[in-house]
TIVEXFI-718181 format. One record per residue: x, y, z of N, C-alpha, C, O in turn; residue number from 0. Coordinates in Angstrom, 3 decimals. Example, Ala and Ser with C-alpha at 12.3 -4.5 7.8 and 13.67 -1.06 7.14 Angstrom:
% residues 2
BAMAR       n.c1       n.c2       n.c3      ca.c1      ca.c2      ca.c3       c.c1       c.c2       c.c3       o.c1       o.c2       o.c3     k
BAMAR     13.190     -5.690      7.800     12.300     -4.500      7.800     13.200     -3.300      7.800     14.236     -3.319      8.465     0
BAMAR     12.850     -2.250      7.080     13.670     -1.060      7.140     12.900      0.030      7.870     13.409      1.138      8.039     1
% end
This chain:
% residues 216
BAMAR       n.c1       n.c2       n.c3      ca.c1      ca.c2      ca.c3       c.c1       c.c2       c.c3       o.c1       o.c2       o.c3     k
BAMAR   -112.518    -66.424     88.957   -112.668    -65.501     90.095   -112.307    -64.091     89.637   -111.330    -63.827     88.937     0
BAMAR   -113.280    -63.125     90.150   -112.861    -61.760     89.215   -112.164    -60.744     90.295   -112.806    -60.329     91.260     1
BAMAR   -111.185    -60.481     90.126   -110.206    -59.310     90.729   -111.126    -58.530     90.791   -111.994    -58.455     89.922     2
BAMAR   -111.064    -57.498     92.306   -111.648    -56.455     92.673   -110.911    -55.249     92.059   -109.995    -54.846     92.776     3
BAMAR   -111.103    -54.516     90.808   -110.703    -53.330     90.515   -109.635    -53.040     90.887   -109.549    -53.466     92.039     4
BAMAR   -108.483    -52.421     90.522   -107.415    -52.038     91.383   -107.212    -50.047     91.404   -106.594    -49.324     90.622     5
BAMAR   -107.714    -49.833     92.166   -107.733    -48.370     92.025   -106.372    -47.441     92.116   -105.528    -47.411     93.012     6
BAMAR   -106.433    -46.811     91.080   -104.970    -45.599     91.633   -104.693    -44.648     92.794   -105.294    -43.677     93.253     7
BAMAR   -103.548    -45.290     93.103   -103.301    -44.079     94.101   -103.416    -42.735     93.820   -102.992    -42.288     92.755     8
BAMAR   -104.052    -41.889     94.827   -103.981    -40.568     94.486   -102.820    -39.832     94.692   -102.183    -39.756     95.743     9
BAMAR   -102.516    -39.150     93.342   -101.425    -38.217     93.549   -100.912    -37.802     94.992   -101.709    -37.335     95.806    10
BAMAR    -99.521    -37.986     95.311    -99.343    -37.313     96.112    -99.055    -35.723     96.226    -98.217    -35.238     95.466    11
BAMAR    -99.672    -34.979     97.073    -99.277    -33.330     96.712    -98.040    -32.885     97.080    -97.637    -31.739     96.879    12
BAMAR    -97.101    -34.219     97.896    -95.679    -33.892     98.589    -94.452    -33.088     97.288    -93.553    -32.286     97.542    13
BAMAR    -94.823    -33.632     95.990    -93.965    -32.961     95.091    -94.244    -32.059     95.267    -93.739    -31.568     96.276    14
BAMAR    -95.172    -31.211     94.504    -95.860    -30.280     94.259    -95.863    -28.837     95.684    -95.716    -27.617     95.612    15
BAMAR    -96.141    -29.918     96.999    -95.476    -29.230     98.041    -94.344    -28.610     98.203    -94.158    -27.459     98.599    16
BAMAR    -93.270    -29.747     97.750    -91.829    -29.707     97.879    -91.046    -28.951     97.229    -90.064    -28.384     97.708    17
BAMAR    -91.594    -28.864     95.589    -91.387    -27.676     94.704    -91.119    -26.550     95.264    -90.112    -25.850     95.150    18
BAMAR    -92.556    -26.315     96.203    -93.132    -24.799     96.472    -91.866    -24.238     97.408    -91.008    -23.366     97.271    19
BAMAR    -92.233    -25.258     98.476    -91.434    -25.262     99.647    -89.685    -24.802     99.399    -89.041    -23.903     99.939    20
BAMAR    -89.238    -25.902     98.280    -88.133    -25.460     97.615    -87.768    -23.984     96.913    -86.809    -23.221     97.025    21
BAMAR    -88.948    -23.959     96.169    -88.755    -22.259     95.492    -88.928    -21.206     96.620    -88.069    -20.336     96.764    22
BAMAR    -89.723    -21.249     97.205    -90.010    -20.726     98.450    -88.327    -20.140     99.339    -87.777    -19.053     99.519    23
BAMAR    -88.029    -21.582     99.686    -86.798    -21.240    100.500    -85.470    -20.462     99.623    -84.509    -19.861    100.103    24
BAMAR    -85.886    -20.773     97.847    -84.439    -20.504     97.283    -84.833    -18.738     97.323    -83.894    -17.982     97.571    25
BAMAR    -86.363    -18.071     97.049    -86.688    -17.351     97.091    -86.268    -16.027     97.980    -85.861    -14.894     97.722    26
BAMAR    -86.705    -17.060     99.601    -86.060    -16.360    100.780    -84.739    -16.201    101.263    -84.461    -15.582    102.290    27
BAMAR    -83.674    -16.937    100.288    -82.560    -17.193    100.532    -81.834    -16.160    101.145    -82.512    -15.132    101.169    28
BAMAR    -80.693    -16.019    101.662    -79.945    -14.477    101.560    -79.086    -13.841    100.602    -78.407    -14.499     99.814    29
BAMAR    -79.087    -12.923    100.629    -78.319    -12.274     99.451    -77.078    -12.578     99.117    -76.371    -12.073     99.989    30
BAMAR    -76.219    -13.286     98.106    -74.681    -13.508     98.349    -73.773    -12.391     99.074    -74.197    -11.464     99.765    31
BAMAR    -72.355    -12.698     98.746    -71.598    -11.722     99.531    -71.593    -10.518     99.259    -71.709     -9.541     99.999    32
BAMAR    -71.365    -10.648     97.458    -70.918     -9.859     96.379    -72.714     -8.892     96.317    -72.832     -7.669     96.384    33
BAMAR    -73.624     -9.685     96.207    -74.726     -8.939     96.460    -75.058     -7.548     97.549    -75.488     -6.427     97.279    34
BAMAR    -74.679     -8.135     98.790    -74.224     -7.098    100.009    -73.164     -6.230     99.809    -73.315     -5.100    100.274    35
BAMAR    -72.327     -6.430     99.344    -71.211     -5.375     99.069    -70.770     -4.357     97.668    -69.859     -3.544     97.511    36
BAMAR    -72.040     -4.903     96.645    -71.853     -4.202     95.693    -71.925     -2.569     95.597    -71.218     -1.886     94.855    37
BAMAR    -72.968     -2.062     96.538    -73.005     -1.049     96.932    -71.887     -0.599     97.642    -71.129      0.077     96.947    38
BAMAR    -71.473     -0.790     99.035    -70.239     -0.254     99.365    -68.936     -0.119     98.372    -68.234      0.877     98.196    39
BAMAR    -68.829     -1.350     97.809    -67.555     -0.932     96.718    -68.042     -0.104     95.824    -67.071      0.259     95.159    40
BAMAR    -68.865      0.334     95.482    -69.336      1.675     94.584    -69.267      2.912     94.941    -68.823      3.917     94.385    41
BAMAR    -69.879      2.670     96.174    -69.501      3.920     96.569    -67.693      4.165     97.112    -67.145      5.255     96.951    42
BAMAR    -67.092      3.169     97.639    -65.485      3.612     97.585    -64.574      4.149     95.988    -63.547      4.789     95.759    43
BAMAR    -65.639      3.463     95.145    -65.043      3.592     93.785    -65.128      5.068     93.630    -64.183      5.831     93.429    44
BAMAR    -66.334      5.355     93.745    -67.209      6.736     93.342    -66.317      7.649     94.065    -65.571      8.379     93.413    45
BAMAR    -66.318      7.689     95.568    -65.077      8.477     96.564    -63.785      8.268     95.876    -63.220      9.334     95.633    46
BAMAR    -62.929      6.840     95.354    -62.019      7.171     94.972    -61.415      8.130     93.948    -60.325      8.699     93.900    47
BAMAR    -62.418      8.123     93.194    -62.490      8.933     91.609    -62.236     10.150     91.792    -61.360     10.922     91.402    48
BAMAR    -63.558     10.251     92.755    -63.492     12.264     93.109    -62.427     12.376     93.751    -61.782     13.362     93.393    49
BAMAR    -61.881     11.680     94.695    -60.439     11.904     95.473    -59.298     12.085     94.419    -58.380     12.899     94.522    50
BAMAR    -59.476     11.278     93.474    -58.239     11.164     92.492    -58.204     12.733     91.593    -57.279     13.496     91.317    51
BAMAR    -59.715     12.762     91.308    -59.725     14.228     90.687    -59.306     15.474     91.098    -58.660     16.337     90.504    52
BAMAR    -59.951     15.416     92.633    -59.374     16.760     93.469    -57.536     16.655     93.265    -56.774     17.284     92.531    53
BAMAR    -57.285     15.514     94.326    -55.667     15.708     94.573    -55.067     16.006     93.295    -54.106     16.766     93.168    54
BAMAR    -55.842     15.190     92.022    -54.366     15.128     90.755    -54.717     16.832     90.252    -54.059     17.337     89.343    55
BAMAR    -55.790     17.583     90.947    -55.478     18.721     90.015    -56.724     18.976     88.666    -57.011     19.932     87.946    56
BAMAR    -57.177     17.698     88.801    -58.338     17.863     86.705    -59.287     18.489     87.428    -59.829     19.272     86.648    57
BAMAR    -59.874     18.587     88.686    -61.138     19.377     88.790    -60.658     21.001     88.486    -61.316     21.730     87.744    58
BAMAR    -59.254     21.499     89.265    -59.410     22.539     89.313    -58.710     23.143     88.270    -58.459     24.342     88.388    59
BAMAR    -58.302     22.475     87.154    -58.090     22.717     86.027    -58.882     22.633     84.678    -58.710     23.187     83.592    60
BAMAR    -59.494     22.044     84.982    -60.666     21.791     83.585    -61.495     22.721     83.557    -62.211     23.007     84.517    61
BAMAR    -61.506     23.497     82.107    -62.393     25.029     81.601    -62.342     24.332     80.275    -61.535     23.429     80.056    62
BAMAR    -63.136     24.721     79.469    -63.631     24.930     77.877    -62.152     25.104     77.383    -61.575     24.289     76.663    63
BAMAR    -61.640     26.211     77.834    -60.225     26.616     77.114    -59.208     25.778     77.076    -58.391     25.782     76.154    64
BAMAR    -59.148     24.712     78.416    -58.074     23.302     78.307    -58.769     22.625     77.600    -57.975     21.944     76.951    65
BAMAR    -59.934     22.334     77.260    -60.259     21.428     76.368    -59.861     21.747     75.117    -59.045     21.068     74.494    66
BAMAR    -60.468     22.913     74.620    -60.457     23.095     73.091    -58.881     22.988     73.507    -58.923     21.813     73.872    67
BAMAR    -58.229     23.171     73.607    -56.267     23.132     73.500    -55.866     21.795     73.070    -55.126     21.400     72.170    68
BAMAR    -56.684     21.106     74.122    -55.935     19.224     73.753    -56.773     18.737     73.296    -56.827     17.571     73.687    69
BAMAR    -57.960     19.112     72.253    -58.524     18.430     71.219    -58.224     19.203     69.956    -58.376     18.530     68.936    70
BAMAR    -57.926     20.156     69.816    -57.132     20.874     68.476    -55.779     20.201     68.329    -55.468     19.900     67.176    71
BAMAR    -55.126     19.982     69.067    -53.938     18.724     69.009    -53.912     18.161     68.431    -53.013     18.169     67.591    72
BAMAR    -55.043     17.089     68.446    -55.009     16.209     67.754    -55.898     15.934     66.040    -56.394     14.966     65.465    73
BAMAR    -55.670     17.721     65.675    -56.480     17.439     64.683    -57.631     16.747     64.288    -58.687     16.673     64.917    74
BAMAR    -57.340     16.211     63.128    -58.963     15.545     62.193    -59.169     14.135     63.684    -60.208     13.502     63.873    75
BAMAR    -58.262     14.032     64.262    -58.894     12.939     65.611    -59.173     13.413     66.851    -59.010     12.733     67.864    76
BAMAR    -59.763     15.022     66.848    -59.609     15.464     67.641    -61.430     15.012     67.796    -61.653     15.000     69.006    77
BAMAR    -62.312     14.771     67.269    -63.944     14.711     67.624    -63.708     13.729     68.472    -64.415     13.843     69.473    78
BAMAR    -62.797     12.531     68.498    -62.926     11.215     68.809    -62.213     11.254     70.196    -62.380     10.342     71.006    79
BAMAR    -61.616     12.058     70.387    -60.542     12.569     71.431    -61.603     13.040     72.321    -61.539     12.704     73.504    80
BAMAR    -62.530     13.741     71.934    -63.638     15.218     72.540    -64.545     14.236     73.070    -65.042     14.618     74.129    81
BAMAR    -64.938     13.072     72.682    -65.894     12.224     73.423    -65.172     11.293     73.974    -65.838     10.469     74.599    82
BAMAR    -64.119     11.140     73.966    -63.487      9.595     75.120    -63.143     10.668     76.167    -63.310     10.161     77.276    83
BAMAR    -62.683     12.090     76.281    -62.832     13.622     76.823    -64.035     13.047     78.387    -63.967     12.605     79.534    84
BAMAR    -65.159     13.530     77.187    -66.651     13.873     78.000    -66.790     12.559     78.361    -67.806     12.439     79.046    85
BAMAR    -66.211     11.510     78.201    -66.613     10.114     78.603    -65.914     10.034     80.139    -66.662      9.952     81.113    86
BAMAR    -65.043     10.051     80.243    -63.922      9.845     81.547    -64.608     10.701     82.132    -65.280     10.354     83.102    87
BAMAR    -64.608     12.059     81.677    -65.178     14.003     82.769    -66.035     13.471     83.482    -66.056     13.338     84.705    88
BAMAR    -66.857     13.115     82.601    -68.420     12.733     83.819    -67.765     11.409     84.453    -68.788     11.086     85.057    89
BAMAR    -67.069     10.632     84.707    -66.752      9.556     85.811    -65.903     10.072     86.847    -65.625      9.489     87.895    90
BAMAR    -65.326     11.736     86.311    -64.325     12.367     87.869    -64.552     13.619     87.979    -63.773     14.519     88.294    91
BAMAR    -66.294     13.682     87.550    -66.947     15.215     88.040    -66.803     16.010     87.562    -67.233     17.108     87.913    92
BAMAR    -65.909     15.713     86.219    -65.947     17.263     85.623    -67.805     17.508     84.873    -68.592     16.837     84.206    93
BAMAR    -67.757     19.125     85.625    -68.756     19.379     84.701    -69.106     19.104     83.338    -68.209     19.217     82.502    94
BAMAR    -70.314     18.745     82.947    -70.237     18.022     81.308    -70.916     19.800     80.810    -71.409     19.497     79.723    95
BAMAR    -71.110     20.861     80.922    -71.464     22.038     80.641    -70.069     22.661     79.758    -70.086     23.310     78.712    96
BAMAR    -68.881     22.218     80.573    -67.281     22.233     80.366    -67.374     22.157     78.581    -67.360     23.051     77.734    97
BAMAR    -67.449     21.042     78.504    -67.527     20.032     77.430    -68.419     20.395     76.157    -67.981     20.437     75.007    98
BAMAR    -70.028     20.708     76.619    -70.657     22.052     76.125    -69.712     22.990     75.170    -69.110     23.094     74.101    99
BAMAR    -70.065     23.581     76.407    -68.934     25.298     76.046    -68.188     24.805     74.850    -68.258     25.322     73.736   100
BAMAR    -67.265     23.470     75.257    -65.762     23.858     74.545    -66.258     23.215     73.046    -65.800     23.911     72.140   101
BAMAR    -66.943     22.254     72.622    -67.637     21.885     71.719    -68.340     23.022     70.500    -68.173     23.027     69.280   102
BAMAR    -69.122     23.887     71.318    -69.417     24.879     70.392    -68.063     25.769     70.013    -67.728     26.107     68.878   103
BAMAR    -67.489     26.010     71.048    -65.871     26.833     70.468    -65.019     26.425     69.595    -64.331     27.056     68.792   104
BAMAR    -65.121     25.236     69.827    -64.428     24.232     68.679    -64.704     23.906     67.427    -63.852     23.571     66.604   105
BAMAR    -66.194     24.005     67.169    -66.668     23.269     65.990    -67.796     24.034     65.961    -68.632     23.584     65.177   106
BAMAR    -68.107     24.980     66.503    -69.298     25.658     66.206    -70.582     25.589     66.073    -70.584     24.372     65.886   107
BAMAR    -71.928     25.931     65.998    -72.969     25.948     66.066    -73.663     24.268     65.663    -74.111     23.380     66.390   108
BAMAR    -73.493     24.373     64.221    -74.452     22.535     63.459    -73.257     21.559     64.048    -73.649     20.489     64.513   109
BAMAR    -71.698     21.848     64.077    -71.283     20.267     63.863    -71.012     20.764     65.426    -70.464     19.927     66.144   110
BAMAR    -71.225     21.584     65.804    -70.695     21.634     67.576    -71.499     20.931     68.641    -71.138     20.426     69.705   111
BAMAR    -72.945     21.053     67.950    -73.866     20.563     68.360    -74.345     18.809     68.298    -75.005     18.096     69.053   112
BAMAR    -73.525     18.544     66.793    -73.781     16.895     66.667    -72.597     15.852     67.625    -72.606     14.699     68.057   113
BAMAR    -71.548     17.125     67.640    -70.564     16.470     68.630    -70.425     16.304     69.608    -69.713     15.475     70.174   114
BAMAR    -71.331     17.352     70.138    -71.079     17.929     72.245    -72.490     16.537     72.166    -72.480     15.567     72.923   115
BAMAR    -73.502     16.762     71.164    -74.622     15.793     71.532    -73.674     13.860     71.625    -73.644     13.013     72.519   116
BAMAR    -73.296     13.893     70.750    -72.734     12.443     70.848    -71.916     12.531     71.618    -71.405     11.423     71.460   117
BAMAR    -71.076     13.212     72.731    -70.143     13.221     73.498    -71.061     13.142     74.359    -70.829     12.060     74.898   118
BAMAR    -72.273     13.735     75.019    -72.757     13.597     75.971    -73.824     12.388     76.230    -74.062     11.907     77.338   119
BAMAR    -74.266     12.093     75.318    -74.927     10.860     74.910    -73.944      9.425     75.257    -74.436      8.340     75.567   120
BAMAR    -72.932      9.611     75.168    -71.799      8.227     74.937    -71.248      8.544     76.435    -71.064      7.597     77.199   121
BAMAR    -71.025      9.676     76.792    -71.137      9.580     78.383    -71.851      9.419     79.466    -71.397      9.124     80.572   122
BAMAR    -73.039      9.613     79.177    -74.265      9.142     80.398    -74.569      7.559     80.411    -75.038      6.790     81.251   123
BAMAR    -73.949      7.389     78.716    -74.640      5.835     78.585    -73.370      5.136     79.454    -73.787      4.299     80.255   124
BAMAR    -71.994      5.300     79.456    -71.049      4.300     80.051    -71.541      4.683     81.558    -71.939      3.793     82.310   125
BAMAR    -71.496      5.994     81.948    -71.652      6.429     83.443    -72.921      5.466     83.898    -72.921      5.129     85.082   126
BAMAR    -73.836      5.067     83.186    -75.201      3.962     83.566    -74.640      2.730     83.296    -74.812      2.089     84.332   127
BAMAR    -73.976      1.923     82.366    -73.594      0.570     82.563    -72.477      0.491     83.810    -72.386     -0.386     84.669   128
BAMAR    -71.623      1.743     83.622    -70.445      1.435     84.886    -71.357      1.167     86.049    -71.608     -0.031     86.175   129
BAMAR    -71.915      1.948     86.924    -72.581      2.028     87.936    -73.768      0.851     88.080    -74.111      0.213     89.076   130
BAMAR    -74.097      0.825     87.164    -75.312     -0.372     87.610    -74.509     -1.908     87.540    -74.688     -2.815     88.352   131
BAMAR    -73.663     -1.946     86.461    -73.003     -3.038     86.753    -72.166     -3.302     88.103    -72.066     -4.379     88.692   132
BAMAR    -71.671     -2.243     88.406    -71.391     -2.595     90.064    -72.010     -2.771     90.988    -71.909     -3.843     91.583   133
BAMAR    -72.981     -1.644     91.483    -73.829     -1.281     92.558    -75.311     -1.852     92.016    -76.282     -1.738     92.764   134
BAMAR    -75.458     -2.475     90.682    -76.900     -3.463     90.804    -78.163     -1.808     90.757    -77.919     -0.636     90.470   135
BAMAR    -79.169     -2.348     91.090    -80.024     -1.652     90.733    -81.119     -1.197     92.465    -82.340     -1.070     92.376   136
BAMAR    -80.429     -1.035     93.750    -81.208     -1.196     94.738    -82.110     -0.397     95.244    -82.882     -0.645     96.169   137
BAMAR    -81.971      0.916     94.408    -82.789      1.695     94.809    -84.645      1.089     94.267    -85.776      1.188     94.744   138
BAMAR    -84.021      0.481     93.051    -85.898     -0.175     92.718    -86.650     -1.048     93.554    -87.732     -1.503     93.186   139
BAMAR    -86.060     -1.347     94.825    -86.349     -2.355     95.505    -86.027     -1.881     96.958    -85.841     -2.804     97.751   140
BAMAR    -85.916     -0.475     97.507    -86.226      0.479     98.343    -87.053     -0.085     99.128    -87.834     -0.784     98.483   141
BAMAR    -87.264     -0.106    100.354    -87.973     -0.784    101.897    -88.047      0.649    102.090    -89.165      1.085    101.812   142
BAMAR    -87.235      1.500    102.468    -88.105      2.690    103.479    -89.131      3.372    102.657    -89.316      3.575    101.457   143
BAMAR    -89.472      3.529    103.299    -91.063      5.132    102.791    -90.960      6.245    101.935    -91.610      6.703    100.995   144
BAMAR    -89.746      6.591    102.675    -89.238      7.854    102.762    -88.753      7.584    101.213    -89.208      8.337    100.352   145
BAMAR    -87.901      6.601    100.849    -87.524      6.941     99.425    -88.422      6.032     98.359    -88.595      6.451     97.215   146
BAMAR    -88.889      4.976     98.725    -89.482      4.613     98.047    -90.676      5.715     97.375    -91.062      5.686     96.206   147
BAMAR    -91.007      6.406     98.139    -92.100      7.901     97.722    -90.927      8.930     96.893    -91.335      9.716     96.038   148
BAMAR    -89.845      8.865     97.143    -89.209      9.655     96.482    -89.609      9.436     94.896    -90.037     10.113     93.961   149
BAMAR    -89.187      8.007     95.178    -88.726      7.410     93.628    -90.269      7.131     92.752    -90.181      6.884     91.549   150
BAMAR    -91.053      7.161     93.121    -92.475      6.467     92.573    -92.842      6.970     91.356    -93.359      6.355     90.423   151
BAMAR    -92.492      8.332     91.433    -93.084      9.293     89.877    -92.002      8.622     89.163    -92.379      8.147     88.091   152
BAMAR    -90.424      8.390     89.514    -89.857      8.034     88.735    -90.085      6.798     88.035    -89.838      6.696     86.834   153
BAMAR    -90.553      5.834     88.743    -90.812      4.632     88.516    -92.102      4.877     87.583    -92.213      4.569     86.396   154
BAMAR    -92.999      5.473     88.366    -94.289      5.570     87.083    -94.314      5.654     86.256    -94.563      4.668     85.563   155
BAMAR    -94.012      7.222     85.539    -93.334      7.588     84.555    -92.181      8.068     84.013    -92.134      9.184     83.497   156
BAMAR    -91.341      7.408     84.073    -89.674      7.091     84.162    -89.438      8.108     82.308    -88.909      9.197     82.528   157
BAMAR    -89.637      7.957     81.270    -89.256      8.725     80.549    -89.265     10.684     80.642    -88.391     11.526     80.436   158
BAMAR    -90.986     10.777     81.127    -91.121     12.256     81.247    -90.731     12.815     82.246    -90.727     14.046     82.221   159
BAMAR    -90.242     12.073     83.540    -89.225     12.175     84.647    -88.360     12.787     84.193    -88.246     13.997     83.996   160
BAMAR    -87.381     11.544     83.912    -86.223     11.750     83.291    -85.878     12.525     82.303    -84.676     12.732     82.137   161
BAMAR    -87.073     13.277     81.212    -86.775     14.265     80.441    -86.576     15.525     81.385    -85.809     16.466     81.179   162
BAMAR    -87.686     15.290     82.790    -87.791     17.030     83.344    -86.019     17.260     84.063    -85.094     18.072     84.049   163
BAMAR    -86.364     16.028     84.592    -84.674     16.437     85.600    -83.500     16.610     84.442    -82.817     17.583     84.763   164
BAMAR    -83.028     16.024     83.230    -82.476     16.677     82.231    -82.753     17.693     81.750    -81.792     18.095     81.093   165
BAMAR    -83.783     18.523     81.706    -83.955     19.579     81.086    -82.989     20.807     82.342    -82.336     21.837     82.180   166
BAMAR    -83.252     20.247     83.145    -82.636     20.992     84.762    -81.266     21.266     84.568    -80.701     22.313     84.252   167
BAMAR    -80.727     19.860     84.874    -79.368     19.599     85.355    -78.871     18.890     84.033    -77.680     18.583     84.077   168
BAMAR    -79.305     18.679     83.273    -78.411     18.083     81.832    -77.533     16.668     82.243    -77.949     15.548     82.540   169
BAMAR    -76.332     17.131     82.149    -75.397     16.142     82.144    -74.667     15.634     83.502    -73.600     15.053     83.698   170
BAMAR    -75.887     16.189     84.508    -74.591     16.444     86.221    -74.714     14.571     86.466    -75.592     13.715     86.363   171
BAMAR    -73.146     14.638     86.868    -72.986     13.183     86.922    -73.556     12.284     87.961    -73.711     11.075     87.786   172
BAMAR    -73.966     13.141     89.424    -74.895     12.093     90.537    -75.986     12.050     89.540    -76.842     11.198     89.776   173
BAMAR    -76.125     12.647     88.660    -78.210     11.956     87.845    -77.994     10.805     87.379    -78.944     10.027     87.297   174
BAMAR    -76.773     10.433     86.985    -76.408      9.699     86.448    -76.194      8.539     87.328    -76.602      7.587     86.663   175
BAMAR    -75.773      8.100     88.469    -75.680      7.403     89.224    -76.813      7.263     89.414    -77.218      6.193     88.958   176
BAMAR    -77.902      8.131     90.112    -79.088      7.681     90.734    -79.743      7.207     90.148    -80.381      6.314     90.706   177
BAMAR    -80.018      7.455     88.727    -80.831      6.840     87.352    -80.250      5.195     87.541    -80.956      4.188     87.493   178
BAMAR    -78.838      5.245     87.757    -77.964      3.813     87.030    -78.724      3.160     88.447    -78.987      1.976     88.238   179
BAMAR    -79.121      3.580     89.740    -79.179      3.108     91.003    -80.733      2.090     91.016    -80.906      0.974     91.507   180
BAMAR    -81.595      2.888     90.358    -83.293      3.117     90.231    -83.361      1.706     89.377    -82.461      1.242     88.677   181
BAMAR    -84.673      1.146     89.621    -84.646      0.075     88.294    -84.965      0.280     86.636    -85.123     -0.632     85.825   182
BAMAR    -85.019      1.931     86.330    -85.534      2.650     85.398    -84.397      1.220     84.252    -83.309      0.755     84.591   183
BAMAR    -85.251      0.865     82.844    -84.207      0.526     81.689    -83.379      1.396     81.054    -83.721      2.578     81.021   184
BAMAR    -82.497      1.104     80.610    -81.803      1.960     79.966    -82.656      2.556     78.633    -82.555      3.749     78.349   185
BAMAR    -83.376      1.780     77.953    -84.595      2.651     77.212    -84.653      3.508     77.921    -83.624      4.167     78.072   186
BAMAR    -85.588      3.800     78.499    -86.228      4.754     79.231    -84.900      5.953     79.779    -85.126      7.128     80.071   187
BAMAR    -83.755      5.389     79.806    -83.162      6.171     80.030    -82.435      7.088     79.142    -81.836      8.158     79.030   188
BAMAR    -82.874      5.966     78.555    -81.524      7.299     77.045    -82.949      8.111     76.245    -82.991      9.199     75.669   189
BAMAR    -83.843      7.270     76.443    -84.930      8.511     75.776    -85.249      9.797     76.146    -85.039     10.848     75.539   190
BAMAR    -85.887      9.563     77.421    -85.792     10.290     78.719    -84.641     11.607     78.453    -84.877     12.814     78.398   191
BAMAR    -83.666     11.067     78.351    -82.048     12.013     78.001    -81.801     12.650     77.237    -80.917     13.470     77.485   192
BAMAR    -82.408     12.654     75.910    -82.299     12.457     74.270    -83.112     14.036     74.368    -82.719     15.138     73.982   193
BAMAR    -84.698     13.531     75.211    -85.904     14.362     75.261    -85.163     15.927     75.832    -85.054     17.027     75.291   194
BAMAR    -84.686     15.316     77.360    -84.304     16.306     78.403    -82.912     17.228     77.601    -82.709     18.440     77.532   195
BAMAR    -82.412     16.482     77.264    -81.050     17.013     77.164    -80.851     18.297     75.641    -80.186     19.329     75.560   196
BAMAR    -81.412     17.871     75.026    -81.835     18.605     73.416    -81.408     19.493     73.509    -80.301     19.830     73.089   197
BAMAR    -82.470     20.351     74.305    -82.446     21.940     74.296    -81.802     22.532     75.023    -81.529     23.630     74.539   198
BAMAR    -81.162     22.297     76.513    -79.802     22.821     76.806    -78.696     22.727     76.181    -78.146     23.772     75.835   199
BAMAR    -78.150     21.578     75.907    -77.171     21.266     75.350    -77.212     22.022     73.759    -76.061     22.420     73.576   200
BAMAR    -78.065     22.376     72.551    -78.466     23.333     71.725    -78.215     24.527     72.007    -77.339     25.232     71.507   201
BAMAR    -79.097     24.846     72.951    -79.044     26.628     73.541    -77.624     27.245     74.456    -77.340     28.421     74.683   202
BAMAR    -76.899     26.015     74.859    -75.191     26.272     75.040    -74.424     26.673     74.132    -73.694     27.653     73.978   203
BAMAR    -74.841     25.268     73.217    -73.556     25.703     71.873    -74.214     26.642     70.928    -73.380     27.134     70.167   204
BAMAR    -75.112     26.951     70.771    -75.440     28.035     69.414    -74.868     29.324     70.284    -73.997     30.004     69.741   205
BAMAR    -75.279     29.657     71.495    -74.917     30.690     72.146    -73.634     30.734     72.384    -73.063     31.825     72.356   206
BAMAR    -72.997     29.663     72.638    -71.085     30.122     72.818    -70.783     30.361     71.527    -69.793     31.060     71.313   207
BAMAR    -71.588     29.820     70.341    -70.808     29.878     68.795    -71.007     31.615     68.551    -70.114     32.306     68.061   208
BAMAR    -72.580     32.249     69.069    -72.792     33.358     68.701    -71.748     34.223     69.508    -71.024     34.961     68.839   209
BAMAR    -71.611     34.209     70.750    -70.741     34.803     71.457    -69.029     35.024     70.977    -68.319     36.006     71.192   210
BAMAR    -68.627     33.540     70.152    -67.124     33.872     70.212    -67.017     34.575     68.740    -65.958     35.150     68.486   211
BAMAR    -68.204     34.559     67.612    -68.563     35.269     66.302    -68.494     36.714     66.677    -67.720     37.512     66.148   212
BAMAR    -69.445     37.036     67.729    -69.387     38.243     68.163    -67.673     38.678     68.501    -66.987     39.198     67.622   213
BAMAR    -67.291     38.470     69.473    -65.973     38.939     70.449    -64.821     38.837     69.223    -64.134     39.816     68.934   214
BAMAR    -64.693     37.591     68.561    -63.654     37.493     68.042    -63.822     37.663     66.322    -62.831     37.590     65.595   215
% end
């Protein structure tokens, strides 16, 4: 007697559903706690800093002339001093122009320039891991209009952006936040910086070196 064929069941699509359904929901999930609040504690951080700066006194004390003072101190460790300096400045607002100035006064035109450059370079880069490691990246993922249009050229072309607004404002420390805020990479950001930053930061120190040659 011959058995009638035994045919396979057809796949069920319930996995394949269930997957979806699953990724789907982990997708839509809500944001953890720490997700929601990374921003607010950034910004209390950010307020605390500047608060700490005003009350203790470093905003309204910091000029070129306190710098060069307490990096001649420390002698032949004074370069290394001059960028852990410009590293902290830009996290409690001191102008990084400060830092500039006192760089060419210090060390003059070629090495004033390789130093104020690696001081300012080693400070934008911590001021972007500090900040994004806290506050995450939310501006790349912007819902309103209003800024999402802000940000778009940035997003487009995120290096020649980021060279123009450095060529502007150089080293001012909200660029630095808003960059760390944006989903821009840090490629793009230190190039961007490298591009922008050159020729101010150059045309500071050759000019304070010519200036204190001149006077003094």
């Amino acid at each position: 007697m011959t058995l009638p064929p035994t045919s396979t069941p057809p796949s069920t699509p319930a996995t394949s559903e269930g997957a979806t359904t699953e990724t789907s929901a982990a997708s839509t999930s809500p944001p953890s706690l720490f997700s929601r609040l990374r921003l607010p504690i950034l910004f209390v951080i950010l307020i605390g800093l500047y608060y700490y700066a005003r009350s203790s006194g470093i905003l309204d004390r910091a000029n070129p002339d306190q710098i060069r003072d307490i990096v001649q101190q420390w002698g032949a460790y004074g370069a290394v001093l001059f960028i852990v300096l410009f590293t902290v400045g830009q996290l409690l607002y001191v102008p990084g122009i400060f830092f500039v100035i006192a760089a060419g006064i210090i060390y003059g035109g070629t090495l004033g320039f390789i130093i104020g450059f690696i001081g300012a370079i080693t400070a934008i880069t911590v001021s972007f891991f500090a900040v994004r490691l806290i506050g995450g990246s939310p501006l790349g993922s912007a819902k309103k209009p209003f800024i999402a249009k802000m940000l778009q050229g940035l997003h487009d072309r995120p290096i020649r952006n980021i060279a123009i607004m450095r060529l502007v404002v150089s080293t001012a420390p909200w660029l630095n936040y808003i960059l760390a805020l944006s989903s821009v990479k840090y490629r793009q950001y230190i190039i961007g910086s490298v591009l922008g930053m050159t020729l101010p930061i150059a045309t500071t120190i050759y000019f304070t070196d010519w200036l204190v040659i001149r006077m003094f």
